[in-house]
C-alpha positions in Angstrom: 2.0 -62.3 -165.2 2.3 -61.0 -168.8 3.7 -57.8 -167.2 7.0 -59.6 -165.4 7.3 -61.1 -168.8 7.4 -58.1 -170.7 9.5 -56.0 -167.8 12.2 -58.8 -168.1 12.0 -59.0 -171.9 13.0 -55.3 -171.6 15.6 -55.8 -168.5 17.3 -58.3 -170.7 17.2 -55.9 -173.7 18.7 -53.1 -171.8 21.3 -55.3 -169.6 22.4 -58.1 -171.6 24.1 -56.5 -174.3 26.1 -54.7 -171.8 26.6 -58.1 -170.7 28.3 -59.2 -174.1 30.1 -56.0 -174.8 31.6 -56.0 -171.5 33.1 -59.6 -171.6 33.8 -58.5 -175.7 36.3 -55.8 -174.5 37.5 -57.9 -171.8 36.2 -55.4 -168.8 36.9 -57.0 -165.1 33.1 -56.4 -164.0 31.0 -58.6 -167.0 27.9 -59.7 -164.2 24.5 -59.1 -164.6 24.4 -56.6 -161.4 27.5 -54.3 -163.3 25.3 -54.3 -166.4 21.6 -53.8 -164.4 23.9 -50.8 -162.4 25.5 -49.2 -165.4 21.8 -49.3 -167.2 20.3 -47.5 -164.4 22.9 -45.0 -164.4 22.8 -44.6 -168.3 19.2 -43.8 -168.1 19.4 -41.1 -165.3 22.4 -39.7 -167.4 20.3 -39.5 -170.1 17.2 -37.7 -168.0 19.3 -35.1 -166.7 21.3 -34.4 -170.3 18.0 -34.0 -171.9 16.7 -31.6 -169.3 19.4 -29.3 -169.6 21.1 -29.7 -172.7 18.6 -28.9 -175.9 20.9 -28.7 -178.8 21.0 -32.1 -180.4 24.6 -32.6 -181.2 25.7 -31.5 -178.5 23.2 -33.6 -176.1 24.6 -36.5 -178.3 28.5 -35.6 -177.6 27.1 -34.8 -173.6 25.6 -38.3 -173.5 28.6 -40.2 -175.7 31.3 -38.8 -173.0 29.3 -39.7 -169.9 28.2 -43.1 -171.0 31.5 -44.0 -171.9 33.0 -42.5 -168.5 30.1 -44.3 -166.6 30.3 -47.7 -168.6 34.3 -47.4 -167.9 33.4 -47.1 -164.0 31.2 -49.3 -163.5 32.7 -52.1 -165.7 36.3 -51.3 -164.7 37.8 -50.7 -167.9 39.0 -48.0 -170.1 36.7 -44.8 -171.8 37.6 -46.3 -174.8 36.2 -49.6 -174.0 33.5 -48.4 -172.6 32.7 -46.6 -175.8 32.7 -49.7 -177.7 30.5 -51.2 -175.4 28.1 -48.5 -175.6 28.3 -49.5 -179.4 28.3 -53.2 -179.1 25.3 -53.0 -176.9 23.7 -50.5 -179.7 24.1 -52.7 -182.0 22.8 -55.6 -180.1 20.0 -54.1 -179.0 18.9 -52.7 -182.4 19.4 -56.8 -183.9 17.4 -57.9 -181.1 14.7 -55.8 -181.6 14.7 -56.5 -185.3 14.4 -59.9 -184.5 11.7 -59.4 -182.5 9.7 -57.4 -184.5 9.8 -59.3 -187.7 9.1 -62.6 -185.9 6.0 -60.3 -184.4 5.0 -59.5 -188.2 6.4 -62.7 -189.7 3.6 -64.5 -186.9 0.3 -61.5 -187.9 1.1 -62.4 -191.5 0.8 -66.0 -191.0 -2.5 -65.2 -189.0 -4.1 -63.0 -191.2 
């Protein structure tokens, strides 16, 4: 049981900022099976740029362009759009795991 809660903590971690930064930039696709889709793809995009590309940078430029290309496919907008949705959904995800985290500490502080 405790691992479905923890692989839907991280599916909603990974697809519902795309969620948000779709409907933010007003893409036509905003659902949760556009977001779960352009997730998966961003993560095999990532697998193969980091198998074949080793300079940083440039593995950062590599992954910038596709995830923007992908994100603008799959949510049926524009690069650009899908560029700031990659960065909404950075964002987001960076917050949320903040959150969690000090509400994690914040709760073994008050234990200890």
């Amino acid at each position: 049981m405790s691992f479905l809660l923890v692989l839907a903590l991280l599916i909603a971690v990974a697809v519902v900022p795309i969620m948000i930064g779709a409907r933010i930039v007003k893409a036509q696709h905003t659902g949760f099976g556009s977001a779960l889709f352009a997730v998966i793809l961003l993560s095999a995009l990532s697998l193969v740029i980091n198998k074949f590309i080793t300079n940083q940078f440039l593995s950062f430029v590599a992954s910038a362009a596709g995830g923007g290309f992908f994100l603008s496919f799959v949510l049926g907008t524009t690069f650009w759009r899908g560029i700031a949705v990659s960065i909404i959904a950075v964002a987001l995800q960076v917050a949320f795991l903040v959150f969690f985290a000090g509400a994690i500490l914040g709760g073994a502080a008050v234990v200890a």
